[in-house]
PDB file of N, CA, C and O in Angstrom, chain B, residues numbered from 101:
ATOM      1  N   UNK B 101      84.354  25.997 223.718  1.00  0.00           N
ATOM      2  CA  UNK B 101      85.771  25.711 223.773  1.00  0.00           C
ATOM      3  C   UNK B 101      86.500  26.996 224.151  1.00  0.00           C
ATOM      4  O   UNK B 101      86.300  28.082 223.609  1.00  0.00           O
ATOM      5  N   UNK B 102      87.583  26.703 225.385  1.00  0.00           N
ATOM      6  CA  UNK B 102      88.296  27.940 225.269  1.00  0.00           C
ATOM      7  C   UNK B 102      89.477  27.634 225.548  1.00  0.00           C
ATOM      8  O   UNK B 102      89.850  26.671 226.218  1.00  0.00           O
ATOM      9  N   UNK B 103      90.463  28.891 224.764  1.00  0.00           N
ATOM     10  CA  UNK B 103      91.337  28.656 224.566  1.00  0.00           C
ATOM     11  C   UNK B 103      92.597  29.908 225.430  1.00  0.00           C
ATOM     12  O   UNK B 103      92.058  31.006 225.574  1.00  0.00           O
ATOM     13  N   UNK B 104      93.536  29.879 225.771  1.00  0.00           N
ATOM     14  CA  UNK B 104      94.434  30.677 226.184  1.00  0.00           C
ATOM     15  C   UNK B 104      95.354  31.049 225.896  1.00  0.00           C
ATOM     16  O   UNK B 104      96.363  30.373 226.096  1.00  0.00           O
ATOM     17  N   UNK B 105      95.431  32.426 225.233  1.00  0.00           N
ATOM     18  CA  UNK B 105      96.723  32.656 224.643  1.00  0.00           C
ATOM     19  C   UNK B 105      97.336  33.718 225.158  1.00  0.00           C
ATOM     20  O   UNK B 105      96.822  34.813 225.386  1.00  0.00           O
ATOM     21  N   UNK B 106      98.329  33.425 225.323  1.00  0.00           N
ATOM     22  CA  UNK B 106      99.924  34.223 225.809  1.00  0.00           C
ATOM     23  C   UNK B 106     100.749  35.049 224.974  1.00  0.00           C
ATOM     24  O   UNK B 106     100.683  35.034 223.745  1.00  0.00           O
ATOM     25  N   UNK B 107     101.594  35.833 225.701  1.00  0.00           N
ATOM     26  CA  UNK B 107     101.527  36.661 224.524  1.00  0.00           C
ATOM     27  C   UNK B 107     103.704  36.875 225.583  1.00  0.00           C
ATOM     28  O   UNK B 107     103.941  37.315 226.708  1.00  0.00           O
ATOM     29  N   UNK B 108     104.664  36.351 224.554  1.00  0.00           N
ATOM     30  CA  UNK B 108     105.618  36.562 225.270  1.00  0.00           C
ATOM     31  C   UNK B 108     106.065  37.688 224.277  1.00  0.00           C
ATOM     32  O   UNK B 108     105.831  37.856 223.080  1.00  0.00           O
ATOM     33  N   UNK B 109     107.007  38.613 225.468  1.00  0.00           N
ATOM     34  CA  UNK B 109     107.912  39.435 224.935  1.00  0.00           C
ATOM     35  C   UNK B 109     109.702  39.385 224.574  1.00  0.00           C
ATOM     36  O   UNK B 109     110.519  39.444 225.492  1.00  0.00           O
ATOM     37  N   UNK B 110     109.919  39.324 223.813  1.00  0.00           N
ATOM     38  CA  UNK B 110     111.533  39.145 223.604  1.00  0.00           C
ATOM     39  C   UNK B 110     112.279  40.438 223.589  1.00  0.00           C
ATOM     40  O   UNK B 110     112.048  41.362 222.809  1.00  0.00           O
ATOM     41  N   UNK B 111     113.112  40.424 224.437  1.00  0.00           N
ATOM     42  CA  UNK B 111     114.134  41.644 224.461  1.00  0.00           C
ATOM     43  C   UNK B 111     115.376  41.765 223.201  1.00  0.00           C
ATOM     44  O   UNK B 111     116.289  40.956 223.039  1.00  0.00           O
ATOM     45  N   UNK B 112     115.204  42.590 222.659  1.00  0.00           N
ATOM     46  CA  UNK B 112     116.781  42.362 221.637  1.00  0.00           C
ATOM     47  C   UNK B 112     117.608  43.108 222.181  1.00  0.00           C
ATOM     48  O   UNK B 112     117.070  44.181 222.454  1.00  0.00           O
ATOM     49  N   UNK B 113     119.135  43.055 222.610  1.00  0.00           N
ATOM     50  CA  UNK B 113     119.886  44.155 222.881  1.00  0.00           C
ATOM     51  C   UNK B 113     120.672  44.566 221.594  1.00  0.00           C
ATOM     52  O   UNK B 113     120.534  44.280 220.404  1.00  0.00           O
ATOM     53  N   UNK B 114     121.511  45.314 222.260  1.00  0.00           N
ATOM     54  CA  UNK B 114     122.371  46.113 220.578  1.00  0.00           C
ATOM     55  C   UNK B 114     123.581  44.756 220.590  1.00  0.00           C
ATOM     56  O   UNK B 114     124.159  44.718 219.504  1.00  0.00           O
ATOM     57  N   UNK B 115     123.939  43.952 221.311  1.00  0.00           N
ATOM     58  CA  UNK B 115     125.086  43.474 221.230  1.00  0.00           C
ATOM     59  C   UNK B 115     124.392  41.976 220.343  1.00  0.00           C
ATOM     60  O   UNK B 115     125.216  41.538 219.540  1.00  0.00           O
ATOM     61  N   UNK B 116     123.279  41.307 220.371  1.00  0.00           N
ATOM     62  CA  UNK B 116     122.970  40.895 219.530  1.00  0.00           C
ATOM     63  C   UNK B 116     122.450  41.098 218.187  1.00  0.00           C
ATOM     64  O   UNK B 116     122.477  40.176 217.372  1.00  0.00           O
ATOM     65  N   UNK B 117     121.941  42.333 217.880  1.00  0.00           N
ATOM     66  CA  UNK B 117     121.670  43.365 216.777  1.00  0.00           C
ATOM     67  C   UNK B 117     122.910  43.186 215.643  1.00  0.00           C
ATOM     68  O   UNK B 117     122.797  42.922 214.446  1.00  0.00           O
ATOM     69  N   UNK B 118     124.534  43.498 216.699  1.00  0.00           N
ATOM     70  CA  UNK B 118     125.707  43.801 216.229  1.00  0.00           C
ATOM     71  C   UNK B 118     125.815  42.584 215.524  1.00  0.00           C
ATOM     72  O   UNK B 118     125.841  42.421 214.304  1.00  0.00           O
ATOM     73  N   UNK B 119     125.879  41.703 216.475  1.00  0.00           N
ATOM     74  CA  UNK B 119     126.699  40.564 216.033  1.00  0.00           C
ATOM     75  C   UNK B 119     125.462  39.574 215.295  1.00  0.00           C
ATOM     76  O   UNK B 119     125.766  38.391 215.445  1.00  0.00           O
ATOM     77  N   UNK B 120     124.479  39.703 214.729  1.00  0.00           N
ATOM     78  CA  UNK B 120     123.608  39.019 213.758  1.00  0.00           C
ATOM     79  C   UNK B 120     123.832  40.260 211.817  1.00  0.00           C
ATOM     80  O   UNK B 120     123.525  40.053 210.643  1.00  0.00           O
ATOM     81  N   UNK B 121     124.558  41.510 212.634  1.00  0.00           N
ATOM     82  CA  UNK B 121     124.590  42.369 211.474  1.00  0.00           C
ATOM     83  C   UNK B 121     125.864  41.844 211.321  1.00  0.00           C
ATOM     84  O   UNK B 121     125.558  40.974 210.506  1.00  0.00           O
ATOM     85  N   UNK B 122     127.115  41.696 211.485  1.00  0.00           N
ATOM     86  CA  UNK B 122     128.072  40.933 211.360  1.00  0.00           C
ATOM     87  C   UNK B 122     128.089  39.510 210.964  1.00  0.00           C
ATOM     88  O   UNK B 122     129.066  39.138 210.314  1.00  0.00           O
ATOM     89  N   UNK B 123     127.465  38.930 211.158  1.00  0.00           N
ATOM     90  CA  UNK B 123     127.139  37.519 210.425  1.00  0.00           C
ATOM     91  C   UNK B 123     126.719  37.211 209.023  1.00  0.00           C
ATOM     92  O   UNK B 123     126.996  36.237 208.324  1.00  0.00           O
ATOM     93  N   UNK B 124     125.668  38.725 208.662  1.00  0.00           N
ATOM     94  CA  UNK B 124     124.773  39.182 207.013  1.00  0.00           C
ATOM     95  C   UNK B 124     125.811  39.507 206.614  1.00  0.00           C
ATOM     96  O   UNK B 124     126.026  38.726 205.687  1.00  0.00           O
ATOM     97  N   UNK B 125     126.976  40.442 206.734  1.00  0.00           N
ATOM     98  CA  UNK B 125     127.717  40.965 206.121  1.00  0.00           C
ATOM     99  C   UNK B 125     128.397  39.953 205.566  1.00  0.00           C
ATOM    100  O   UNK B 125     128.553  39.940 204.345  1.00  0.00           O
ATOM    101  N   UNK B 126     128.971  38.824 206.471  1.00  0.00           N
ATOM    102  CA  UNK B 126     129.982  37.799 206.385  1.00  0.00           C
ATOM    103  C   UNK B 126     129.328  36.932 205.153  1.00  0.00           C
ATOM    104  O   UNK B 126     129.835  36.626 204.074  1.00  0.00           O
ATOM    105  N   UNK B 127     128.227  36.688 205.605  1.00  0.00           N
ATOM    106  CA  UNK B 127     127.271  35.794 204.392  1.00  0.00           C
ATOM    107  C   UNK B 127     127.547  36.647 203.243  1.00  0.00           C
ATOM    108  O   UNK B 127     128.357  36.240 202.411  1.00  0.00           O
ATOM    109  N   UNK B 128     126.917  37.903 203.071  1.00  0.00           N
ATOM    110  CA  UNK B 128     126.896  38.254 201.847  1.00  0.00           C
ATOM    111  C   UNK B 128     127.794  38.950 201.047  1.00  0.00           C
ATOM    112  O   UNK B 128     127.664  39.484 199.946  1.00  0.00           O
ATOM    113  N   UNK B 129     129.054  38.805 202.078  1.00  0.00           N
ATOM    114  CA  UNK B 129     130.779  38.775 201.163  1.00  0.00           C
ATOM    115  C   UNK B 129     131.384  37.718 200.449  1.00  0.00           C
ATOM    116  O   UNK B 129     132.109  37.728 199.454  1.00  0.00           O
ATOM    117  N   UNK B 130     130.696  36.281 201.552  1.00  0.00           N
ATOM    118  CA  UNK B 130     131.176  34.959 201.377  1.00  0.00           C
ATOM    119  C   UNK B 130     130.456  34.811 199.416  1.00  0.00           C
ATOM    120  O   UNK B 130     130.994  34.548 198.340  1.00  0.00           O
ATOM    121  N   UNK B 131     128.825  35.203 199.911  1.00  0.00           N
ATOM    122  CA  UNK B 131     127.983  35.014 198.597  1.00  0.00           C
ATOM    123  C   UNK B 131     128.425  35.172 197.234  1.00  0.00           C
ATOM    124  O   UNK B 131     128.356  34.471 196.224  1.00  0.00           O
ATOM    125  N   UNK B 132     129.273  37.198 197.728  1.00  0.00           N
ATOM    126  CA  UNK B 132     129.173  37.330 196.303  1.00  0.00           C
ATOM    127  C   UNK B 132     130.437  37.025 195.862  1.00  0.00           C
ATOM    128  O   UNK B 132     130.394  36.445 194.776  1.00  0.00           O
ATOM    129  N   UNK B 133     131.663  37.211 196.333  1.00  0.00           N
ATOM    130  CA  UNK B 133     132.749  35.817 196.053  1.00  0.00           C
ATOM    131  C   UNK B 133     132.876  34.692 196.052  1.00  0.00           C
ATOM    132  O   UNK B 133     133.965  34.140 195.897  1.00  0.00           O
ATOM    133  N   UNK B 134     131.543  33.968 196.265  1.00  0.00           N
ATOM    134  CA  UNK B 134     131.907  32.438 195.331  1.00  0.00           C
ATOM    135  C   UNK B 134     130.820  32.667 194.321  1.00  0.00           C
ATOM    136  O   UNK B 134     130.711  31.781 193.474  1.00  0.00           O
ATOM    137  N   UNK B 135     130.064  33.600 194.253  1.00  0.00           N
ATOM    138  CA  UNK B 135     129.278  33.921 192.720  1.00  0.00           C
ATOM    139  C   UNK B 135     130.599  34.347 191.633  1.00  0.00           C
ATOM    140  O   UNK B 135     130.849  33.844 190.538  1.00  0.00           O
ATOM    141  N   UNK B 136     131.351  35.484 192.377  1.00  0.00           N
ATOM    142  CA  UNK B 136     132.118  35.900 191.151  1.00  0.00           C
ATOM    143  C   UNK B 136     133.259  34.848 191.215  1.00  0.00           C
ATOM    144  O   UNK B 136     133.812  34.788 190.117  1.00  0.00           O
ATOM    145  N   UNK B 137     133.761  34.059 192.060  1.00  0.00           N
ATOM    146  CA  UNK B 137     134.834  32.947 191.609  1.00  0.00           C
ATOM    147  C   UNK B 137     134.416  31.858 190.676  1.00  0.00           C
ATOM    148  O   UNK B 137     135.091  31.440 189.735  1.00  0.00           O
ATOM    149  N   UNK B 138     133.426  31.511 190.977  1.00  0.00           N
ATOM    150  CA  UNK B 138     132.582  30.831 190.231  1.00  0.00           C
ATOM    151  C   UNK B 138     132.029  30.934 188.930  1.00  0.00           C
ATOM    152  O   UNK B 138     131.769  29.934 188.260  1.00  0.00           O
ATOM    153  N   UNK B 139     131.834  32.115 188.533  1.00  0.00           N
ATOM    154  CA  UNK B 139     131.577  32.578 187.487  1.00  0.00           C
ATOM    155  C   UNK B 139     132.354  32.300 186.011  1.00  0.00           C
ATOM    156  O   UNK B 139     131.883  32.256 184.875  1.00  0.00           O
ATOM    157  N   UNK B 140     133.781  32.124 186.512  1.00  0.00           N
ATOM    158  CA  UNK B 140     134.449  31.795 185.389  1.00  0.00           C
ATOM    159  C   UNK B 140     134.586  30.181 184.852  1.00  0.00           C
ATOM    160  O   UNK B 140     135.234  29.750 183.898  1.00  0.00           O
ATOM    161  N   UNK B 141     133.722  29.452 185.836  1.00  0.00           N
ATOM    162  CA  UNK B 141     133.537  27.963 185.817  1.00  0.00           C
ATOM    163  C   UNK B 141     132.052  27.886 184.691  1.00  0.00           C
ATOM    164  O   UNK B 141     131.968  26.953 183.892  1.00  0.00           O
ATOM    165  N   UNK B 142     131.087  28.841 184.756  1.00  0.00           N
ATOM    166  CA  UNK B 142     130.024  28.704 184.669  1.00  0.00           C
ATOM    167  C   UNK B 142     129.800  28.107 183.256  1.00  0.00           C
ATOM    168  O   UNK B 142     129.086  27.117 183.095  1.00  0.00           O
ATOM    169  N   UNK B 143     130.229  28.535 182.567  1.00  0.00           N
ATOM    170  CA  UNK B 143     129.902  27.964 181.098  1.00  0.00           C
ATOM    171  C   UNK B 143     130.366  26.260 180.762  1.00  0.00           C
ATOM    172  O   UNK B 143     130.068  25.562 179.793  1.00  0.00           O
ATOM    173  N   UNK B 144     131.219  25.931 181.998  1.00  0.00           N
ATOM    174  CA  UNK B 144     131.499  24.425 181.654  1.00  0.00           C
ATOM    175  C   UNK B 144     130.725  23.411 182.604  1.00  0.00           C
ATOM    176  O   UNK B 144     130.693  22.221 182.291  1.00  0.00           O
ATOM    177  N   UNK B 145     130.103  23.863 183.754  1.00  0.00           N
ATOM    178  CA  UNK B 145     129.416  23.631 184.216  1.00  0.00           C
ATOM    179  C   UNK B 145     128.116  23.369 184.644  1.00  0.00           C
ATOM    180  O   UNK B 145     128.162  23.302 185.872  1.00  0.00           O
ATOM    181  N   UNK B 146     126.901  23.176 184.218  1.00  0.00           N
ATOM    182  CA  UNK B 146     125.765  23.310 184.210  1.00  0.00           C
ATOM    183  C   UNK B 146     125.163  23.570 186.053  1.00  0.00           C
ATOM    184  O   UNK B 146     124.357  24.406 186.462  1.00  0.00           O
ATOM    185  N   UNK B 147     125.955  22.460 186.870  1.00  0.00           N
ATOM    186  CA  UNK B 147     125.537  22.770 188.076  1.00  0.00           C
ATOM    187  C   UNK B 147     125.938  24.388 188.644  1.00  0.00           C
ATOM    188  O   UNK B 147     125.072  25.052 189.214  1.00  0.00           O
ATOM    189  N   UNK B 148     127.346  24.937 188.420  1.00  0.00           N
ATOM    190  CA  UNK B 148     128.040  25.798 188.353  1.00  0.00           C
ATOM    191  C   UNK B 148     126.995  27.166 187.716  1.00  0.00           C
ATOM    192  O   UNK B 148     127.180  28.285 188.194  1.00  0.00           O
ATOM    193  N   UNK B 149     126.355  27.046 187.070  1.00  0.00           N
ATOM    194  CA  UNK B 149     125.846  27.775 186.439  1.00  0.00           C
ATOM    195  C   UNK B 149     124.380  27.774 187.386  1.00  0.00           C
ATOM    196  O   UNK B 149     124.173  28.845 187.957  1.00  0.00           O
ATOM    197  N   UNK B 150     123.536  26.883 187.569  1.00  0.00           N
ATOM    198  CA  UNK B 150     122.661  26.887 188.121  1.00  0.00           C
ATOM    199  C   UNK B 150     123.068  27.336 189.540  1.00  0.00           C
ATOM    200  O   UNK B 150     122.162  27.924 190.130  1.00  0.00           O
ATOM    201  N   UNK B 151     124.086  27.212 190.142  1.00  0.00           N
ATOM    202  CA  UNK B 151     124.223  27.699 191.745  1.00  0.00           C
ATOM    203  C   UNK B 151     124.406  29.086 191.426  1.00  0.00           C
ATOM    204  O   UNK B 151     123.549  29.724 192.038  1.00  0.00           O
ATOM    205  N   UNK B 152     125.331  30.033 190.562  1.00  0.00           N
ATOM    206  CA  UNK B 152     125.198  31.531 190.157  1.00  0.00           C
ATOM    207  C   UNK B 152     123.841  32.134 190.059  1.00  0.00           C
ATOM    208  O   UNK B 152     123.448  33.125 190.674  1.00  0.00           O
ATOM    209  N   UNK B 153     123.139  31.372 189.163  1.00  0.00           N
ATOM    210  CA  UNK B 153     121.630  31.921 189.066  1.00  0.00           C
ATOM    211  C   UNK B 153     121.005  31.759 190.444  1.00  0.00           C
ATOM    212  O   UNK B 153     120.455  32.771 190.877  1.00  0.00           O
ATOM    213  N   UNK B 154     120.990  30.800 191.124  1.00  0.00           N
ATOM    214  CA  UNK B 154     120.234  30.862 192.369  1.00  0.00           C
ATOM    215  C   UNK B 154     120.872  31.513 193.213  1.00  0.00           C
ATOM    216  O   UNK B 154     120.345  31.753 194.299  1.00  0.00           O
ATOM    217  N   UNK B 155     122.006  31.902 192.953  1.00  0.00           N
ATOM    218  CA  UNK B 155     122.511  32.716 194.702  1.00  0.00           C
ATOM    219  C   UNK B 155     121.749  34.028 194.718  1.00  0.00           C
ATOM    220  O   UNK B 155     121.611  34.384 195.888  1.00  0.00           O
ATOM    221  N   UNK B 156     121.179  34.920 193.826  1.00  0.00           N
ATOM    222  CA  UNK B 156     120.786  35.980 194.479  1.00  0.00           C
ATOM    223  C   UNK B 156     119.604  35.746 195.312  1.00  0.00           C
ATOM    224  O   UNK B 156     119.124  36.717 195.898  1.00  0.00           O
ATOM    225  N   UNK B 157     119.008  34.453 195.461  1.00  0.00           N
ATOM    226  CA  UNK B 157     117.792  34.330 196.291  1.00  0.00           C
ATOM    227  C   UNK B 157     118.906  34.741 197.332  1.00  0.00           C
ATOM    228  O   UNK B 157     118.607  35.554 198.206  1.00  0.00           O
ATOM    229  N   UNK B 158     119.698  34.412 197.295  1.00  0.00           N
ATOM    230  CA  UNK B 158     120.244  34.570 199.180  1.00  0.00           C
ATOM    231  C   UNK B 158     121.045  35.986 199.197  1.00  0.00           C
ATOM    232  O   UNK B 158     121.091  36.630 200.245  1.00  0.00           O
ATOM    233  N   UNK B 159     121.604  36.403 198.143  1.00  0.00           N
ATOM    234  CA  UNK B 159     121.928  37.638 197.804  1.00  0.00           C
ATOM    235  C   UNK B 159     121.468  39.050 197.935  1.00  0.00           C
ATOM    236  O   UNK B 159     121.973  40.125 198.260  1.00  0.00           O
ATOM    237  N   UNK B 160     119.946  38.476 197.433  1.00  0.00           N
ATOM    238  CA  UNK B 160     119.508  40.129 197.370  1.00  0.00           C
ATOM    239  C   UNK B 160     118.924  40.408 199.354  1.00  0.00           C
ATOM    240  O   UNK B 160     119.279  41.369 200.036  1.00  0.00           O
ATOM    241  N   UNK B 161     118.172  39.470 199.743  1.00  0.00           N
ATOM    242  CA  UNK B 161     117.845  40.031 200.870  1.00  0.00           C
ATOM    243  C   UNK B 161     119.095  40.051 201.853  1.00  0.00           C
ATOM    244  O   UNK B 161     118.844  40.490 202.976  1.00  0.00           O
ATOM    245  N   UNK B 162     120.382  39.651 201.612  1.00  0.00           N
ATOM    246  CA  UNK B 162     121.290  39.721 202.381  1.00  0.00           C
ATOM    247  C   UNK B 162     121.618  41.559 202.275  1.00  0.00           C
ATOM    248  O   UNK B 162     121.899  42.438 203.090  1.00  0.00           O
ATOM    249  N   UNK B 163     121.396  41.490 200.823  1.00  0.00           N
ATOM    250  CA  UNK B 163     122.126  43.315 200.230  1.00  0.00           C
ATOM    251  C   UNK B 163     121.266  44.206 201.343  1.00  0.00           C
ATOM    252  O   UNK B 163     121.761  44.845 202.272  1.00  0.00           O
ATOM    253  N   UNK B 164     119.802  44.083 201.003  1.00  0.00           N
ATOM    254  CA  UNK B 164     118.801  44.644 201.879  1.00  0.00           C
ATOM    255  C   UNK B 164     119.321  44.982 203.222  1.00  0.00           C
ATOM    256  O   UNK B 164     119.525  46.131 203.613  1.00  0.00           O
ATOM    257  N   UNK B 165     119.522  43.888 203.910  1.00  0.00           N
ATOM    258  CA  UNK B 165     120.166  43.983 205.554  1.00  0.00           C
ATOM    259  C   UNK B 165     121.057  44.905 205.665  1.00  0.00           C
ATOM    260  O   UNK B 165     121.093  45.871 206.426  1.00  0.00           O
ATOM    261  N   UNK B 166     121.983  44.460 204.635  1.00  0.00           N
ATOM    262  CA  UNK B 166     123.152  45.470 204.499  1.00  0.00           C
ATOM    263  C   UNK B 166     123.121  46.954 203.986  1.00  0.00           C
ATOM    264  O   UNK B 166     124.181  47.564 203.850  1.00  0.00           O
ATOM    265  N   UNK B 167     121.974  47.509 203.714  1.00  0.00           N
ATOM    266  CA  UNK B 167     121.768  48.671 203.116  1.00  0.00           C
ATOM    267  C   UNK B 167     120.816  49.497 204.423  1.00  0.00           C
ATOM    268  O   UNK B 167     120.751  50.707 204.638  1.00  0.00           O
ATOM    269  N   UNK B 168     120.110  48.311 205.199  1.00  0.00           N
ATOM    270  CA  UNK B 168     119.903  48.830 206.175  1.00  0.00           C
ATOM    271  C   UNK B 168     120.636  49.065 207.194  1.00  0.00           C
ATOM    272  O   UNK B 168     120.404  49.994 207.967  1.00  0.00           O
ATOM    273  N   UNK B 169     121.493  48.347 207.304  1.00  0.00           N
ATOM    274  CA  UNK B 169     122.554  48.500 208.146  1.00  0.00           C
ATOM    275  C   UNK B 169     123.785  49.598 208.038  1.00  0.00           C
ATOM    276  O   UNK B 169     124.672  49.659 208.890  1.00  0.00           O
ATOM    277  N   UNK B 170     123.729  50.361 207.008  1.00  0.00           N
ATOM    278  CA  UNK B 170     124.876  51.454 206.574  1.00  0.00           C
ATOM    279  C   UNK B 170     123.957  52.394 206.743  1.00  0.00           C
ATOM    280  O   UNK B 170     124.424  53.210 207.538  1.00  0.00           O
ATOM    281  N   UNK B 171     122.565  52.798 206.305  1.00  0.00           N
ATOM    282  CA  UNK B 171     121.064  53.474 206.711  1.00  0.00           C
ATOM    283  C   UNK B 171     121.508  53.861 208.267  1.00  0.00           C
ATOM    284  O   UNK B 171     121.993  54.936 208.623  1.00  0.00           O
ATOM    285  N   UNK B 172     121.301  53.036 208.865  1.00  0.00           N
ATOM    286  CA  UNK B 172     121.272  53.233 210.392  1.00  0.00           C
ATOM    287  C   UNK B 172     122.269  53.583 210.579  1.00  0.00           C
ATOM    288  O   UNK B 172     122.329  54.692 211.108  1.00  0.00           O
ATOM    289  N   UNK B 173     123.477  52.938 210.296  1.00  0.00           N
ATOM    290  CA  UNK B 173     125.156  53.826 210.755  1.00  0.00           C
ATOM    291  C   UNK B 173     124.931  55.407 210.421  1.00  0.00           C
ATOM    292  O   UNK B 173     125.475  56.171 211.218  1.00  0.00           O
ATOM    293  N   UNK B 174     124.374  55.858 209.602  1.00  0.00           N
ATOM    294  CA  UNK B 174     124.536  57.037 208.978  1.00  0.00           C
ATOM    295  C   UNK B 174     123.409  58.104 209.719  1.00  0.00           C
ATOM    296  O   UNK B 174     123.551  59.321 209.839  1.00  0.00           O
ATOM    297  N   UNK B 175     122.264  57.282 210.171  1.00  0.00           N
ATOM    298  CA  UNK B 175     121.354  57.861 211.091  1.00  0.00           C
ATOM    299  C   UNK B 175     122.202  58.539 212.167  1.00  0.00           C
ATOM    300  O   UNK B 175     122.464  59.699 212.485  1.00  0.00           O
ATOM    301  N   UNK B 176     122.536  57.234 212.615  1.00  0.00           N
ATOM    302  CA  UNK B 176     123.068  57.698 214.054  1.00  0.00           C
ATOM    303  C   UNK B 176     124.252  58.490 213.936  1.00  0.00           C
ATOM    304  O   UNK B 176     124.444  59.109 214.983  1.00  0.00           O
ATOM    305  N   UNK B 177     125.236  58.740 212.947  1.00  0.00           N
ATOM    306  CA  UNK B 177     126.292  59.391 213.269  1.00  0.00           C
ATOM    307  C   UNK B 177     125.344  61.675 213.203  1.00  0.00           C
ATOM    308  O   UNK B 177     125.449  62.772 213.752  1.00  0.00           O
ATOM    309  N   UNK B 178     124.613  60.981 212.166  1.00  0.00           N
ATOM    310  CA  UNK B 178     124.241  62.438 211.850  1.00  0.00           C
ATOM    311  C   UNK B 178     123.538  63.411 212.617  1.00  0.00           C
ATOM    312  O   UNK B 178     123.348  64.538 212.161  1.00  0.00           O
TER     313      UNK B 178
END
Protein backbone atom coordinates (compact mmCIF):
# COMPACT_ATOMS: atom_id res chain seq x y z
CA UNK A 1 0.00 0.00 0.00
CA UNK A 2 1.16 3.42 -0.71
CA UNK A 3 0.37 6.32 0.40
CA UNK A 4 1.13 10.20 -0.42
CA UNK A 5 1.63 12.78 1.73
CA UNK A 6 1.86 16.49 1.25
CA UNK A 7 3.11 18.68 3.21
CA UNK A 8 1.41 22.45 2.81
CA UNK A 9 2.91 25.60 4.01
CA UNK A 10 0.87 28.51 5.54
CA UNK A 11 2.13 32.00 5.52
CA UNK A 12 1.13 34.17 8.65
CA UNK A 13 1.61 37.89 8.13
CA UNK A 14 1.87 40.51 11.04
CA UNK A 15 -1.51 42.01 10.01
CA UNK A 16 -3.19 38.78 10.87
CA UNK A 17 -0.94 38.11 14.01
CA UNK A 18 -2.38 41.82 14.98
CA UNK A 19 -5.71 41.39 14.49
CA UNK A 20 -6.16 37.59 16.07
CA UNK A 21 -4.02 39.40 19.15
CA UNK A 22 -6.80 41.95 19.22
CA UNK A 23 -9.60 39.58 19.24
CA UNK A 24 -7.73 37.51 22.73
CA UNK A 25 -7.56 40.71 24.27
CA UNK A 26 -11.29 41.54 23.45
CA UNK A 27 -12.26 37.95 24.68
CA UNK A 28 -10.38 38.14 27.69
CA UNK A 29 -11.70 41.72 28.81
CA UNK A 30 -15.21 40.60 27.73
CA UNK A 31 -14.30 37.26 30.16
CA UNK A 32 -13.16 38.84 33.03
CA UNK A 33 -16.08 41.42 33.22
CA UNK A 34 -18.84 39.19 33.05
CA UNK A 35 -16.87 36.95 35.70
CA UNK A 36 -16.61 40.02 37.93
CA UNK A 37 -20.31 41.36 37.02
CA UNK A 38 -21.47 38.25 37.66
CA UNK A 39 -19.98 37.56 40.65
CA UNK A 40 -22.28 39.46 42.73
CA UNK A 41 -25.21 37.19 41.34
CA UNK A 42 -23.26 34.12 42.32
CA UNK A 43 -24.50 33.08 45.59
CA UNK A 44 -28.22 33.21 44.35
CA UNK A 45 -27.58 31.47 41.51
CA UNK A 46 -26.30 28.06 41.13
CA UNK A 47 -25.99 28.32 37.24
CA UNK A 48 -24.33 31.83 37.90
CA UNK A 49 -21.98 30.30 40.03
CA UNK A 50 -21.10 27.38 37.92
CA UNK A 51 -20.40 29.75 34.74
CA UNK A 52 -17.71 31.87 37.27
CA UNK A 53 -16.03 28.62 38.11
CA UNK A 54 -15.78 27.53 34.55
CA UNK A 55 -14.69 30.73 32.92
CA UNK A 56 -11.10 30.43 33.76
CA UNK A 57 -10.96 27.40 31.36
CA UNK A 58 -11.28 30.22 28.83
CA UNK A 59 -9.53 32.71 31.04
CA UNK A 60 -6.36 31.45 31.84
CA UNK A 61 -5.11 30.53 28.29
CA UNK A 62 -6.59 33.77 27.04
CA UNK A 63 -4.15 35.58 30.05
CA UNK A 64 -1.25 33.40 28.48
CA UNK A 65 -1.76 35.02 24.89
CA UNK A 66 -1.91 38.11 26.51
CA UNK A 67 1.27 37.90 28.49
CA UNK A 68 2.76 36.82 25.41
CA UNK A 69 1.68 39.42 23.65
CA UNK A 70 3.03 42.41 26.07
CA UNK A 71 6.47 39.81 26.09
CA UNK A 72 6.83 40.55 22.49
CA UNK A 73 5.76 44.35 22.61
CA UNK A 74 8.55 44.75 25.04
CA UNK A 75 11.02 42.59 22.92
CA UNK A 76 10.67 44.59 20.15
CA UNK A 77 10.66 48.03 21.59
CA UNK A 78 13.98 47.15 23.51
Amino acid sequence: MISTVTTTTTAVTLTQVMTYSIIAVIALIAFLAFKEILSTEARKNERIRTFIEGANVAIVPLLMVFVSIVGYKVVTVI
